[in-house]
VEXSE-880655 format. One record per residue: y, x, z of N, C-alpha, C, CB in turn; residue in one letter. Coordinates in steps of 0.1 Angstrom, whole numbers, padded with zeros to 4 digits, always signed. Glycine has a CB too. Layout:
REM VEXSE-880655
YXZYXZYXZYXZa...
//
This chain:
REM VEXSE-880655
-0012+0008+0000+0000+0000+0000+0012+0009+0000+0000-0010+0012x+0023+0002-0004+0038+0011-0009+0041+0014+0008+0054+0000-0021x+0037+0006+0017+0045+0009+0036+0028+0000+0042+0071-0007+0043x+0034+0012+0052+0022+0005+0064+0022-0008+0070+0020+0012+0077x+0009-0016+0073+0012-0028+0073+0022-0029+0086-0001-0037+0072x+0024-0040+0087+0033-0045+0105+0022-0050+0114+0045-0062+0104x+0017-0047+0121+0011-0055+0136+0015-0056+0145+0002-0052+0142x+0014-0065+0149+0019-0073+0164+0010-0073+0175+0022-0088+0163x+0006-0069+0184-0005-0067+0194-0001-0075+0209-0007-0049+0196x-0009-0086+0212+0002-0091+0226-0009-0089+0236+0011-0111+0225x-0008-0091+0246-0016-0091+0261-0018-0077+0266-0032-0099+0260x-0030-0076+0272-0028-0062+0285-0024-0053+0283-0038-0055+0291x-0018-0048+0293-0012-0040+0294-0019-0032+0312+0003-0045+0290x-0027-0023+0312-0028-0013+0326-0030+0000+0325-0039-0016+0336x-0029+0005+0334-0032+0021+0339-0048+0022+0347-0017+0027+0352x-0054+0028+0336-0067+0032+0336-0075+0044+0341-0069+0032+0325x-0083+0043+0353-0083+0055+0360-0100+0053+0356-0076+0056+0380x-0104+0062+0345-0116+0063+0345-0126+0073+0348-0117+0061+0337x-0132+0075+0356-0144+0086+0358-0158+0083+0353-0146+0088+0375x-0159+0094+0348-0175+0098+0344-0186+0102+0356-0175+0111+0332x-0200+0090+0355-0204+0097+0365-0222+0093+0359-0196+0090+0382x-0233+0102+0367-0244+0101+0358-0251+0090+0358-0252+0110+0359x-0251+0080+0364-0254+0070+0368-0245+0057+0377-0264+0076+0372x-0242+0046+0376-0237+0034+0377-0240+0032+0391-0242+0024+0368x-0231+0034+0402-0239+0034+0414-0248+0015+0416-0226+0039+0428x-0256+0020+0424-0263+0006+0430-0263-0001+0441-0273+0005+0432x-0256+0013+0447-0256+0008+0465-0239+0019+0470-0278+0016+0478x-0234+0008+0479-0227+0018+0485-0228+0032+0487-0225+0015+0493x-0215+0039+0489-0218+0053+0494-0203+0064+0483-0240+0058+0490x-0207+0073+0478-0196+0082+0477-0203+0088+0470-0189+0090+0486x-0195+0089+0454-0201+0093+0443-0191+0105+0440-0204+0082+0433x-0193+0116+0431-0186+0128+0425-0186+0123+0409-0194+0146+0430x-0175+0122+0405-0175+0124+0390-0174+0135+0385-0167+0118+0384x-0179+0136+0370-0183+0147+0363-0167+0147+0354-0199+0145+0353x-0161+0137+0352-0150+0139+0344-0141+0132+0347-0152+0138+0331x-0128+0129+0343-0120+0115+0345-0106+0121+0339-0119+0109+0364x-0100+0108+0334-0091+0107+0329-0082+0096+0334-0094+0108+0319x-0070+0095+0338-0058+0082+0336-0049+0079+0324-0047+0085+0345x-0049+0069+0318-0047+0066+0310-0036+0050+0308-0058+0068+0306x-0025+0050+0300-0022+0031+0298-0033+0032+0282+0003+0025+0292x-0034+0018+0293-0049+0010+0285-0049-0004+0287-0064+0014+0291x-0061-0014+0286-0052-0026+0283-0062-0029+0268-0032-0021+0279x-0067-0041+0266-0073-0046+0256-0061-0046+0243-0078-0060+0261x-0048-0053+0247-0042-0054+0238-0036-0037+0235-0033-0065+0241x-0031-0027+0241-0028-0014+0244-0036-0011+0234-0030-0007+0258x-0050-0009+0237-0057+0000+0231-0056-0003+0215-0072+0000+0238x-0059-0017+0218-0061-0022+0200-0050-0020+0195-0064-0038+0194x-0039-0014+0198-0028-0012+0194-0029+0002+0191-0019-0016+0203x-0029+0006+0198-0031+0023+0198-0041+0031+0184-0040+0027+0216x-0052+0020+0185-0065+0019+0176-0056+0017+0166-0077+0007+0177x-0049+0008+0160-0045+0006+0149-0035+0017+0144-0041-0006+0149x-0023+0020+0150-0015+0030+0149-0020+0044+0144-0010+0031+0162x-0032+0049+0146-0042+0060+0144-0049+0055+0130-0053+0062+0158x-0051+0041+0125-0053+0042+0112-0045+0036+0100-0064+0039+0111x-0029+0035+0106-0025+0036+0091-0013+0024+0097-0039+0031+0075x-0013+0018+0108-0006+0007+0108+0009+0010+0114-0014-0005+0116x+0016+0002+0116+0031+0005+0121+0029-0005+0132+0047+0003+0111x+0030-0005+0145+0021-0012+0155+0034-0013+0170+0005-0001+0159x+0035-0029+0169+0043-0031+0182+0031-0041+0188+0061-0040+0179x+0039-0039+0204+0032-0045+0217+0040-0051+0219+0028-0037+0230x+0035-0067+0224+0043-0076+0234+0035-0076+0248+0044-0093+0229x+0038-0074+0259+0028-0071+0271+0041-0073+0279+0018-0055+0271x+0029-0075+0293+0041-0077+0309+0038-0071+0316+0042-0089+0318x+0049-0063+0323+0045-0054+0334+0054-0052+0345+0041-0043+0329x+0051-0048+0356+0060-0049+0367+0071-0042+0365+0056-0044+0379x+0082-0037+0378+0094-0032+0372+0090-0017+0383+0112-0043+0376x+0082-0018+0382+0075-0003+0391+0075+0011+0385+0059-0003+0393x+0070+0017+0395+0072+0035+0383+0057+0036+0374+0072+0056+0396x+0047+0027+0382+0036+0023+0371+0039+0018+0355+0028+0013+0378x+0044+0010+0358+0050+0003+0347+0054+0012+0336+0061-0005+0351x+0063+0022+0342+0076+0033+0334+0062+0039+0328+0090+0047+0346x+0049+0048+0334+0042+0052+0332+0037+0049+0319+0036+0051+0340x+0031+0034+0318+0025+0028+0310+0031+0026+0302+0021+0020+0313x+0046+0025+0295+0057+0023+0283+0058+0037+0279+0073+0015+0287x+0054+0046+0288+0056+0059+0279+0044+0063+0271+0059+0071+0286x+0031+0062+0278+0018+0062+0276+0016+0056+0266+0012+0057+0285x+0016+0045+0260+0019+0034+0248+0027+0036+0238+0025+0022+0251x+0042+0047+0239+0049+0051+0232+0045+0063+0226+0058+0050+0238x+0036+0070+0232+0034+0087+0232+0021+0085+0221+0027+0095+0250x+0018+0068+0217+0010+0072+0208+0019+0068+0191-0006+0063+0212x+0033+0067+0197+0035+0059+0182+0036+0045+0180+0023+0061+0173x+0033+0038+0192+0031+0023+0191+0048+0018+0198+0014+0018+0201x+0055+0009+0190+0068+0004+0198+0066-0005+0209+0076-0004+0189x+0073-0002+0220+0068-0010+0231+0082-0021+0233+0066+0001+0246x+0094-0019+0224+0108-0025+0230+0101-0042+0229+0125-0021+0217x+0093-0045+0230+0088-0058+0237+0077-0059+0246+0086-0068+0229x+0083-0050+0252+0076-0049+0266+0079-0058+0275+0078-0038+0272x+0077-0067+0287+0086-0073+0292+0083-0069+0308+0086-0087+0288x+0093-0064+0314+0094-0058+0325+0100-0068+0335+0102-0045+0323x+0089-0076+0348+0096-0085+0356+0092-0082+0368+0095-0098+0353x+0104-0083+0374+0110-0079+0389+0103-0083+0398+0123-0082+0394x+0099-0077+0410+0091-0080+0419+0077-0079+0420+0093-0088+0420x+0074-0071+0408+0055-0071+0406+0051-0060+0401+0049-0083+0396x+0035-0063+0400+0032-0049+0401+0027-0048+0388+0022-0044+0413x+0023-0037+0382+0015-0032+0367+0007-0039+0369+0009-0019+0363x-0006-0037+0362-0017-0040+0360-0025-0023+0363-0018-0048+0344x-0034-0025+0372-0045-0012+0372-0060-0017+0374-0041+0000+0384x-0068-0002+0368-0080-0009+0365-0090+0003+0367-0080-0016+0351x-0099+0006+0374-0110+0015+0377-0124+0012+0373-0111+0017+0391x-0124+0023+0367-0136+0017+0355-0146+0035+0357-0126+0013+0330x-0155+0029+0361-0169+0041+0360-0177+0039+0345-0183+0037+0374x-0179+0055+0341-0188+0052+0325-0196+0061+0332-0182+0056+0306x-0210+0058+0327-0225+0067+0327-0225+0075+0317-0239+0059+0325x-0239+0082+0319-0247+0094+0311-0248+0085+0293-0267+0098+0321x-0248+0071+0294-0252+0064+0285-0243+0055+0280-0261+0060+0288x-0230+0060+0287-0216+0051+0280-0217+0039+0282-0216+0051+0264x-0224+0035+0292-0220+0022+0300-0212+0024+0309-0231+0016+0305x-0206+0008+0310-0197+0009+0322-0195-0002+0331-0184+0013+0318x-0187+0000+0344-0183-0009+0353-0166-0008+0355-0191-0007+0366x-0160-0023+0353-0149-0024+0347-0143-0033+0364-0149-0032+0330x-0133-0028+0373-0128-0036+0381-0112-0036+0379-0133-0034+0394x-0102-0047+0373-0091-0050+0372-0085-0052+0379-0090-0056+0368x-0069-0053+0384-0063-0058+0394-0050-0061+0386-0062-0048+0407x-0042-0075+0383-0037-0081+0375-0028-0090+0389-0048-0089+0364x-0012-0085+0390-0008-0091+0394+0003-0102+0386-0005-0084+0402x-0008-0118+0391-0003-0130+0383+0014-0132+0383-0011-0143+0391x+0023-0128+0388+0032-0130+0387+0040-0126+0377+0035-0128+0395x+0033-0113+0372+0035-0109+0360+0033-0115+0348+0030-0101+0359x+0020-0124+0352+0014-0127+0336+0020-0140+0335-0006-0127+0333x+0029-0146+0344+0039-0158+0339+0042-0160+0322+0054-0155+0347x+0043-0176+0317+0041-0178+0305+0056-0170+0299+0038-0195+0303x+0060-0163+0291+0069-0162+0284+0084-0175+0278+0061-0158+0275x+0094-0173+0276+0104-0185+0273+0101-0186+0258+0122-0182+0276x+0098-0175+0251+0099-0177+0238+0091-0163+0236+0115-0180+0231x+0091-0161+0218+0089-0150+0216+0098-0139+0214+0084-0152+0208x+0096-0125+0214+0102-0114+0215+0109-0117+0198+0090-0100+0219x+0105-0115+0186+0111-0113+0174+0105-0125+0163+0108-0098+0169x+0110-0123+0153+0105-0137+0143+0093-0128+0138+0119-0145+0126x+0081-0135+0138+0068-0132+0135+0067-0130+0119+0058-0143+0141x+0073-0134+0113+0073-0134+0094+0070-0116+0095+0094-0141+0083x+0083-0115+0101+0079-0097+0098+0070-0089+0100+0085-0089+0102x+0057-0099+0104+0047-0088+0109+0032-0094+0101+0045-0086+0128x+0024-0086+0093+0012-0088+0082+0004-0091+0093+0007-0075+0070x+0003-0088+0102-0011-0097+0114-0008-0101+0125-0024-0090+0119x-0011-0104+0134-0007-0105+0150-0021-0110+0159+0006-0118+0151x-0025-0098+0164-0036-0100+0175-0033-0102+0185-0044-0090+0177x-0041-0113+0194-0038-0111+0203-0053-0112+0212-0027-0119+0205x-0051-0108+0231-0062-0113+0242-0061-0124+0246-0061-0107+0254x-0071-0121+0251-0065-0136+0267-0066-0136+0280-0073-0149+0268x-0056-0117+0281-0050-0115+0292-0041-0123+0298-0046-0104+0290x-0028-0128+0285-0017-0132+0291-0014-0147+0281-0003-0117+0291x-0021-0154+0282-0025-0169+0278-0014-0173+0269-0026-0180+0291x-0006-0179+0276+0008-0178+0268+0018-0171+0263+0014-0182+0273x+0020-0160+0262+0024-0151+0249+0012-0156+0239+0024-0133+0251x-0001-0151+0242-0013-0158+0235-0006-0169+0224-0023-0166+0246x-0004-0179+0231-0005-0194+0227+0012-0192+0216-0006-0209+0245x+0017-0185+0221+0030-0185+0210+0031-0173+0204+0045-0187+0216x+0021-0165+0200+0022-0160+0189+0012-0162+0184+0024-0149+0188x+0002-0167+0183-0007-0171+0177-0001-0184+0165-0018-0175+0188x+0002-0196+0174+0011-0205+0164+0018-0199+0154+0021-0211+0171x+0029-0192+0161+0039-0184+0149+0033-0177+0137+0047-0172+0155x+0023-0170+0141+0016-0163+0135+0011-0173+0116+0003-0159+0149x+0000-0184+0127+0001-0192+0113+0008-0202+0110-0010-0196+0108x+0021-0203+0112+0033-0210+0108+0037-0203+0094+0046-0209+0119x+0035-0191+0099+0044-0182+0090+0031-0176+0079+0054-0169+0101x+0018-0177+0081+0012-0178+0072+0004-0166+0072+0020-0180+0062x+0007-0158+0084-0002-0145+0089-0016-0146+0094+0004-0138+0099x-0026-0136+0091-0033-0137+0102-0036-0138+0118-0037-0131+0099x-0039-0147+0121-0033-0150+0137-0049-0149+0144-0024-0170+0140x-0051-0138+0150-0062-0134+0152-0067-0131+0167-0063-0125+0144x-0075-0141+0172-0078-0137+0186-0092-0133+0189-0074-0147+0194x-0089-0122+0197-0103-0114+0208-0106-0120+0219-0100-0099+0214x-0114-0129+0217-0120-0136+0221-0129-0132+0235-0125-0139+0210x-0124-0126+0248-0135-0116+0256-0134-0126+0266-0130-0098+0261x-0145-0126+0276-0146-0136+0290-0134-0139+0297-0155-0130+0301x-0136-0149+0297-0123-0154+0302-0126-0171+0305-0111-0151+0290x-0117-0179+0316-0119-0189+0319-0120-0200+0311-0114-0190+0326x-0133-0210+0310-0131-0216+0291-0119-0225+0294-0147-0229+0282x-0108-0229+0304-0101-0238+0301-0085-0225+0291-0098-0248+0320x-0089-0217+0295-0079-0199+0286-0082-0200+0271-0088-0177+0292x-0099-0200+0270-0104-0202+0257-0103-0212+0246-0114-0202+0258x-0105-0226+0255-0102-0233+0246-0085-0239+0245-0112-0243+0248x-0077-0231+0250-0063-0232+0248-0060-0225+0238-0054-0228+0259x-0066-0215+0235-0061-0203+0227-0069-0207+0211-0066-0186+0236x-0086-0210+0209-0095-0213+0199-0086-0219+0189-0106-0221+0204x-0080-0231+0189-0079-0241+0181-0066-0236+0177-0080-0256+0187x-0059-0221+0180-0046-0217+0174-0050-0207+0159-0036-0207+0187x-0056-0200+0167-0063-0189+0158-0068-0192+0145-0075-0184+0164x-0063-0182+0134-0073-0182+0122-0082-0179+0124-0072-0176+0113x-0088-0165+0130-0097-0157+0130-0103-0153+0143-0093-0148+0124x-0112-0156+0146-0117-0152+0160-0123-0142+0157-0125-0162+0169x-0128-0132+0169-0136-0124+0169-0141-0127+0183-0132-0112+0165x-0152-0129+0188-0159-0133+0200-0166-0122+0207-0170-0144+0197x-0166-0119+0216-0177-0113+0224-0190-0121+0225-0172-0110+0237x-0202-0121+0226-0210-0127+0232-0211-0130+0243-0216-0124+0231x-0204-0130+0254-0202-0134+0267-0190-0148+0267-0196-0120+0276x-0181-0144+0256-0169-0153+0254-0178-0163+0244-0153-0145+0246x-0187-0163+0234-0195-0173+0228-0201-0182+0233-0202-0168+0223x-0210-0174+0243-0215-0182+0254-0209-0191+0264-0221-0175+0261x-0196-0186+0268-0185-0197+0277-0185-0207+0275-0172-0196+0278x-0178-0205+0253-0174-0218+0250-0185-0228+0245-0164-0216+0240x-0199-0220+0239-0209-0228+0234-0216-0233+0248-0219-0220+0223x-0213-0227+0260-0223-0233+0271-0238-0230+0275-0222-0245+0269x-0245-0221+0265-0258-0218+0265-0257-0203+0263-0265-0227+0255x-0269-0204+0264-0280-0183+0265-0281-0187+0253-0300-0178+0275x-0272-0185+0237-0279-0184+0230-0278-0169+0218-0280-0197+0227x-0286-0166+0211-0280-0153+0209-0271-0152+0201-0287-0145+0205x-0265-0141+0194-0251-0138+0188-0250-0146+0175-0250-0121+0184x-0262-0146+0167-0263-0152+0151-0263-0168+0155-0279-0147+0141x-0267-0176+0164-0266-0188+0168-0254-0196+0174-0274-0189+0175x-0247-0186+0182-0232-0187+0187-0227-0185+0179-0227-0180+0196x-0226-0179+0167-0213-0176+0157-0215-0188+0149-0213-0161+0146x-0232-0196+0145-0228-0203+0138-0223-0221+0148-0240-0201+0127x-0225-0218+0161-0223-0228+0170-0207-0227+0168-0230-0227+0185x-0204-0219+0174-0186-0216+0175-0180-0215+0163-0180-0201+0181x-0186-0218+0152-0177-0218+0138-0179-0236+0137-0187-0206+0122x-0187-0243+0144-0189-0262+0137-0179-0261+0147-0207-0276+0138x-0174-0255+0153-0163-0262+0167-0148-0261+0159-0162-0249+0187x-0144-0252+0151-0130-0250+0151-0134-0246+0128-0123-0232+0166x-0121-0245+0123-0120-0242+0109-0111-0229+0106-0114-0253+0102x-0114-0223+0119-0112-0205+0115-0124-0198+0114-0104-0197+0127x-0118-0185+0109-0132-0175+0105-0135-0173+0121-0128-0156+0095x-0153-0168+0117-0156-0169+0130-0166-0156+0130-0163-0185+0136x-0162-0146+0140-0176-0136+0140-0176-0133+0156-0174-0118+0129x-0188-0126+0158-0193-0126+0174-0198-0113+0171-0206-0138+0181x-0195-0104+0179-0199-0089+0181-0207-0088+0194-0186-0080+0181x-0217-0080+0191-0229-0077+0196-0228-0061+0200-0240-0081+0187x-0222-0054+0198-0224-0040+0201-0230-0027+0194-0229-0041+0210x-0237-0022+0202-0247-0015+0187-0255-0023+0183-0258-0003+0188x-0258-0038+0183-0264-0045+0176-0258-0052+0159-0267-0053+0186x-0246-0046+0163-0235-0049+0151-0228-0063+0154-0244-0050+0135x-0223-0070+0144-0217-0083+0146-0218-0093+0130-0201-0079+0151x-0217-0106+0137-0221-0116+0128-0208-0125+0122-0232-0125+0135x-0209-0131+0114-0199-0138+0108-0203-0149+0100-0192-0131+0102x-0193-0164+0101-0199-0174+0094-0188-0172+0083-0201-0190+0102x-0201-0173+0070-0193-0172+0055-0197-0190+0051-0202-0156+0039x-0183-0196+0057-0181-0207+0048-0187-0214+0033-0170-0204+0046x-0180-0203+0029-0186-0206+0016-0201-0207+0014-0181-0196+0008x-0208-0199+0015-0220-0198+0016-0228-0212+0026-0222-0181+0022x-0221-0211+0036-0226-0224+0050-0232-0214+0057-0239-0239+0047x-0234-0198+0060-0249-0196+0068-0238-0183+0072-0270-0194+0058x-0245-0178+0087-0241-0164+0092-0248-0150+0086-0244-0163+0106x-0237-0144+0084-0240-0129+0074-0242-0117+0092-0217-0124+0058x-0246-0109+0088-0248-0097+0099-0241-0085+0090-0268-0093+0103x-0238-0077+0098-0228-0063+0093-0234-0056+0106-0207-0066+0092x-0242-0048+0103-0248-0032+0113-0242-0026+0116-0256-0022+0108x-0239-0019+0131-0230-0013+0136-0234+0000+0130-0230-0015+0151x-0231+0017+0127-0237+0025+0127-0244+0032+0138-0231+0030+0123x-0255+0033+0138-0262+0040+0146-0255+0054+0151-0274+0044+0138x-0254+0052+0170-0248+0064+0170-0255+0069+0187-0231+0061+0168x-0251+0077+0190-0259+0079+0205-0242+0077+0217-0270+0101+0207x-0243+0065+0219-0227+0065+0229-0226+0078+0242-0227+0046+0239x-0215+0078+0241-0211+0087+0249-0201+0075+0260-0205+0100+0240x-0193+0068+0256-0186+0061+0261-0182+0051+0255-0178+0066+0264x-0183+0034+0261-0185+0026+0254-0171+0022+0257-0195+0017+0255x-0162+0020+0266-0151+0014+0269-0140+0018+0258-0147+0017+0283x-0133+0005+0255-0124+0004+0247-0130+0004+0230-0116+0015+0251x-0144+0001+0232-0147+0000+0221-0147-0009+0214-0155+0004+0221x-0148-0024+0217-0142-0037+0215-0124-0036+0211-0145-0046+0230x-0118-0028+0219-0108-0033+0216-0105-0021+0204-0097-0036+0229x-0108-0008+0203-0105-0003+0184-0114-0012+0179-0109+0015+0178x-0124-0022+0177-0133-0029+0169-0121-0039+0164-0148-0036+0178x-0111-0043+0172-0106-0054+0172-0091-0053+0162-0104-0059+0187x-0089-0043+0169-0075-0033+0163-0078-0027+0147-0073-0017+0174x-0090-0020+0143-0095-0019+0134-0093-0029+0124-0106-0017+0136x-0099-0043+0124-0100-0054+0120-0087-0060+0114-0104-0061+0130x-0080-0058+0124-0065-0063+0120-0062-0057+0111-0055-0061+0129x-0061-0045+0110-0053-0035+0102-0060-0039+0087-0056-0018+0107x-0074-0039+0088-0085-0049+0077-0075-0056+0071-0099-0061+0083x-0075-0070+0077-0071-0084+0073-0053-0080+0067-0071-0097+0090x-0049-0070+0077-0036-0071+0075-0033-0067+0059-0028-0062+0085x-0043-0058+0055-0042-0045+0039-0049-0056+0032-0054-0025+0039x-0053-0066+0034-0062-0074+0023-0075-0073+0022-0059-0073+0011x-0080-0067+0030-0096-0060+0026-0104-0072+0027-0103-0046+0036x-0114-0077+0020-0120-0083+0019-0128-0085+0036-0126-0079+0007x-0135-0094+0037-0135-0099+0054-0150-0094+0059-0134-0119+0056x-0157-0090+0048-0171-0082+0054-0163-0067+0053-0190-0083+0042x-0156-0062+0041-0153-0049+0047-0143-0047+0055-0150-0041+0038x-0136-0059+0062-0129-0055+0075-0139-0048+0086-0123-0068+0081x-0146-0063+0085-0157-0059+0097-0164-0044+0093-0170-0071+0098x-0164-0040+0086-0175-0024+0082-0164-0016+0089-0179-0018+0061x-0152-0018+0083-0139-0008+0089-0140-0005+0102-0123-0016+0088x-0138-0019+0109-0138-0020+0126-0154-0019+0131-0132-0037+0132x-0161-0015+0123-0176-0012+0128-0175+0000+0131-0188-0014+0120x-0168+0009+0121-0168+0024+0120-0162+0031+0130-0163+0028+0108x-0145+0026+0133-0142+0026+0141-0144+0024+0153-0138+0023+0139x-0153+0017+0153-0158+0012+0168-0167+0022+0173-0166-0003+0167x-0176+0024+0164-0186+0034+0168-0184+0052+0166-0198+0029+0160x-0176+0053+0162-0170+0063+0160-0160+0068+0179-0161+0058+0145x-0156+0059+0183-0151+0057+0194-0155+0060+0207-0150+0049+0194x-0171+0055+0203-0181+0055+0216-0186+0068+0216-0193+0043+0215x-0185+0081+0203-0187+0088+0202-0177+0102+0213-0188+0086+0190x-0168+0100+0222-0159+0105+0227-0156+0096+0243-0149+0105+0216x-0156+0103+0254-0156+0098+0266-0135+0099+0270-0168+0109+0276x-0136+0088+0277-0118+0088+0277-0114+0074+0272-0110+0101+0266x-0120+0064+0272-0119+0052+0266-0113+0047+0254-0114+0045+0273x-0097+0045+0251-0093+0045+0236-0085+0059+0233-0083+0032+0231x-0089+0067+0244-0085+0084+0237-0091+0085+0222-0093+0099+0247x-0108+0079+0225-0119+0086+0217-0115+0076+0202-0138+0085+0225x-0103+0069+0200-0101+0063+0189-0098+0073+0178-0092+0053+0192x-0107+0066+0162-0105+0075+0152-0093+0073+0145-0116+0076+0144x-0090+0084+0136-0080+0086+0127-0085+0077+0113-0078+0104+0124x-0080+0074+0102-0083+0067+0094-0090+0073+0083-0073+0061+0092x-0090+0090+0078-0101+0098+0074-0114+0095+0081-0098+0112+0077x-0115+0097+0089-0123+0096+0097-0137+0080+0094-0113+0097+0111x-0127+0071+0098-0133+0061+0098-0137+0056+0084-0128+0053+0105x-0133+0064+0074-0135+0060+0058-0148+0069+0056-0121+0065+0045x-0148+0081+0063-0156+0087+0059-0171+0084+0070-0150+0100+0058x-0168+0077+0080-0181+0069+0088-0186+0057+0079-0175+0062+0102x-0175+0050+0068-0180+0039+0062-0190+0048+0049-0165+0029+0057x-0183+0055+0042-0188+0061+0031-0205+0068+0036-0176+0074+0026x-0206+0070+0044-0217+0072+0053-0232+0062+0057-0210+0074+0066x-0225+0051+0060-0234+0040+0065-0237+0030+0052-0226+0032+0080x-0223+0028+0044-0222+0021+0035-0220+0023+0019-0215+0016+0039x-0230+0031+0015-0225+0043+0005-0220+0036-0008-0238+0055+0000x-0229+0020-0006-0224+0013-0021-0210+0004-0019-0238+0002-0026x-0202+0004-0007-0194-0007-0007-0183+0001-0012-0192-0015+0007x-0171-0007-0015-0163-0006-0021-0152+0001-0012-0161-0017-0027x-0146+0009-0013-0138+0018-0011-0122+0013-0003-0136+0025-0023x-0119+0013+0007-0107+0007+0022-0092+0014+0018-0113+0016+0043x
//
């Protein structure tokens, strides 16, 4: 393209204190980590950050206290390239922070601390949404959610939500805005109400709403209902040996965008944000280990030797 696309990225925003340790404890007691890093992080952060690293021009709408945490986190976000001047900074509260353990096997345990005063609904939006080719959002902060998502396809953009656990009365506020979902399987399950697996929930959560609909599974890859066709398609994650899984959803998600935003056809988005994704898990530090956009062309050219070129 003649300029990089525009993205809009809205919801979390925290300061991420992650340690590496060889095993997930089971029982109380006092563990030594092998590594650790602090980081601003943040579902919406990261997918932001993710995208910035492959090609996009990437603003944040996010809330955060008027603390020196806060200051931390707008520089942290800025230091990657990503515009924060819609940040919104309110008095009396605290950041968002979050302590997260990863294993020998890139699993992890994720505990949050989200002071609600912060995540109060917004009066309006930060800028007129026309100017921006996508707009992702969480469903950290519900309402920014719910008004940029609208705007989003007012104005005719992809209005795309990440879909992660969350309370279904959050979910189904946010579902029926969205073009494009992308689900977790934990968030599939909320809204479908049953154990059932990923290819059944995508095609359950696609008869509910008339947006695109895919459900990601992890290294199991992720699925998507092709309309046209009537039936769910599968797209294979690349085989990789994780090192660290965190934040790997959210470059999967950030990836994607940048997809939809360039026009790429909607299975090679998902290959894009596959690559990315797994490419990610390859590197411990959560969305440190996000790739450059060489990078992830050349993970596709790899797994996908006949598809058509990003």
């Amino acid at each position: 393209m003649s300029r990089p696309v525009k993205l809009l990225s809205v919801g979390a925003l925290t300061l991420d204190t992650i340690l590496r340790v060889d095993t997930l404890p089971a029982h109380q007691g006092k563990f030594i980590a092998s590594d650790a890093v602090q980081i601003a992080s943040g579902m919406a952060a990261s997918a932001a950050c993710a995208a910035r690293r492959l090609g996009a021009a990437v603003s944040l709408w996010a809330s955060a206290g008027d603390d020196s945490v806060g200051d931390q986190l707008v520089a942290g976000i800025e230091a990657e390239g990503v515009d924060c001047s819609f940040v919104r900074r309110v008095d009396g509260t605290r950041s968002a922070l979050a302590s997260i353990l990863v294993d020998a096997h890139g699993e992890r345990i994720i505990v949050p601390f989200y002071d609600r005063r912060a995540q109060t609904d917004p009066e309006a939006l930060p800028a007129d949404l026309s100017a921006f080719d996508a707009v992702l959002v969480d469903v950290r902060w519900p309402g920014a959610a719910a008004l940029a998502l609208s705007a989003a396809r007012a104005a005719g953009s992809p209005a795309i939500l990440d879909a992660d656990t969350a309370p279904l009365d959050v979910l189904k506020r946010l579902l029926p805005l969205a073009s494009h979902i992308v689900a977790s399987e934990p968030a599939a399950r909320i809204v479908c109400g049953q154990a059932l697996d990923p290819e059944t929930a995508c095609a359950d959560l696609a008869s509910r709403t008339d947006a695109f609909v895919a459900v990601t599974g992890g290294a199991a890859g992720s699925w998507w209902f092709d309309r046209s066709a009537g039936f769910v398609r599968h797209v294979a994650a690349p085989r990789i040996k994780a090192v660290d899984t965190l934040a790997a959803g959210d470059v999967f998600h950030g990836a994607f965008a940048v997809g939809l935003a360039e026009a790429m056809p909607v299975e090679q988005a998902l290959r894009f944000a596959s690559a990315a994704a797994a490419l990610k898990c390859l590197r411990f530090g959560g969305r440190l280990g996000a790739p450059d956009r060489a990078e992830t062309l050349a993970m596709m050219a790899t797994h996908w030797p006949d598809g058509p070129k990003a």
